[in-house]
C-alpha positions, 0 to 999 in steps of 0.5 A, a space after each residue: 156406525 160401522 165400518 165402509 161400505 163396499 167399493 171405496 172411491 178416491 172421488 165419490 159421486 156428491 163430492 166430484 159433483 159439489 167439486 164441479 158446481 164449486 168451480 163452476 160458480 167462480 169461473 162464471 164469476 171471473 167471466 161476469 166481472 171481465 165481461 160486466 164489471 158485476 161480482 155474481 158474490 153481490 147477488 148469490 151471497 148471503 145477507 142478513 134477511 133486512 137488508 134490501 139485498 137479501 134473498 131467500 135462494 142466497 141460503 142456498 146460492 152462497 156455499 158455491 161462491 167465494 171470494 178469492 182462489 185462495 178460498 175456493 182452493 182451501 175450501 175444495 181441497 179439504 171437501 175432496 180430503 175429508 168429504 171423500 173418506 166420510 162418502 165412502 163411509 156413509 154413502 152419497 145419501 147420507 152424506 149429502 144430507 149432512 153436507 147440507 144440513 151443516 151449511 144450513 147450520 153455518 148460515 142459521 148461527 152466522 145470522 143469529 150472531 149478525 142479528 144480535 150485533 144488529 140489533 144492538 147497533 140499532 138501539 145504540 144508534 137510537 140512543 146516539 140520535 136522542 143526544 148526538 155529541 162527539 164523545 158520544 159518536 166516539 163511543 159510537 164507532 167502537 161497534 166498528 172499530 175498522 170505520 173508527 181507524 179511518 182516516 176520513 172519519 178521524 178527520 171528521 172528528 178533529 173537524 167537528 171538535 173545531 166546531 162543535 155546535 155546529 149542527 152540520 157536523 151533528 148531521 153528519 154524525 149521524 148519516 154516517 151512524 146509519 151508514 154503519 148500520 147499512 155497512 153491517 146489513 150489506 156486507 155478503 157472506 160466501 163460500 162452502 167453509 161452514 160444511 167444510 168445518 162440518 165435515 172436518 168435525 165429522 172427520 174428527 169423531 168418526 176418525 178420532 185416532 187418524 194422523 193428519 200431516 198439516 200442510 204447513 206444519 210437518 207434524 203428525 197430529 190426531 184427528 181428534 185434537 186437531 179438531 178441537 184445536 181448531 175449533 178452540 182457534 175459531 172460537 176465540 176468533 169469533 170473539 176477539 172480532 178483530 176488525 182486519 179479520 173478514 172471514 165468517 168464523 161463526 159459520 164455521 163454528 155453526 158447520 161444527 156445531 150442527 154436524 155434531 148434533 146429526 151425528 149424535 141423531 144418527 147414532 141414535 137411529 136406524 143407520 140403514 135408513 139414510 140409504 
């Protein structure tokens, strides 16, 4: 790859714009909520496909939404800090091009995970409902280690071991069986953060010896390390699945995983092609 192109903009034309669409999709939220009582997140944001709620357009609705200030802010200002520097690199082409193939890839690996973890919900509910007993609906709720710290389920619980013969209790069991089931397929996905990480990663490999000033840590640190820091830091995340932790860090992983395999394409090809 060489070196920037002519004419180096502090807010090139895709990022000022993705700036604008990202803002203006939370304000409208604000208004909707104010005016409806209607989150647009619950209609624009990305579901497993089985679930009633999916739509096809939420692939593409759900990386302009997100759920909190906080989320939009950390999300625009690290498009605007390190999509900037790669436009100006690449050009508004390429780089929309790898914008979006990154939060595709975000959203492909989110649902290959959400799918196994699906599927297998389903085949252990299946075997919970050939033999439903307290231990076993125990072992149950380790799939949902947040349903299982519930108090009303705990109750349930003590209740149950008072009686348990009791075939009201057994149903019971399993209506909330399918509810964590339904809480798995219905719970959206939104915001930009698979791309932001794809361009974070981007950033790192093009960039690698960059010195980054993090915001909370007044510590230089190369771009390249901090790259693969944080990547080490989601991946752990993905895995520990702690059940307080909401944040898709698959996606994440997803975005860095896709914009690696584009860049490694592109430097295989004609870089004047993508112009």
């Amino acid at each position: 790859m060489s070196s920037f192109r002519s004419g180096f903009s502090i807010l090139p034309v895709v990022v000022k714009n993705l700036l604008i669409i990202n803002g203006l999709c939370f304000l409208a939220n604000i208004v909707v909520e104010a005016r409806f009582n209607y989150s647009l997140n619950e209609s624009m944001g990305l579901y497993f496909p089985e679930s009633s709620h999916f739509k096809p357009y939420q692939l593409i609705t759900h990386v302009f939404m997100h759920g909190s200030l906080m989320h939009l802010f950390f999300n625009m200002f690290s498009l605007w800090m390190f999509g900037n520097v790669l436009e100006n690199y690449w050009g508004p082409k390429r780089f929309f091009i790898y914008y979006f193939v990154t939060a595709f890839g975000a959203a492909a690996l989110l649902l290959g995970v959400n799918g196994y973890e699906i599927y297998s919900l389903k085949s252990a509910i299946a075997n919970y409902a050939l033999d439903p007993n307290i231990d076993a609906f125990v072992r149950l709720l380790d799939k949902d280690a947040a349903l299982a710290k519930s108090s009303i389920v705990n109750d349930f619980i003590n209740q149950w071991q008072t009686q348990p013969q009791n075939p009201q209790y057994t149903q019971s069991s399993l209506e909330i069986a399918d509810a964590l089931l339904q809480r798995k397929l219905n719970v959206p996905t939104v915001g930009a953060s698979g791309a932001v990480f794809g361009l974070l990663l981007a950033f790192g490999m093009l960039f690698p010896n960059t010195e980054l000033m993090m915001l909370f840590i007044p510590v230089p640190i190369k771009a390249k390390y901090f790259v693969i820091g944080y990547g080490a830091i989601e991946l752990y995340q993905g895995f520990a699945n702690n059940p307080s932790d909401n944040v898709a860090h698959f996606a994440h992983l997803g975005g860095m995983l896709f914009g690696f395999i584009l860049i490694k394409i592109w430097n295989k090809t004609n870089r004047n092609s993508f112009y």
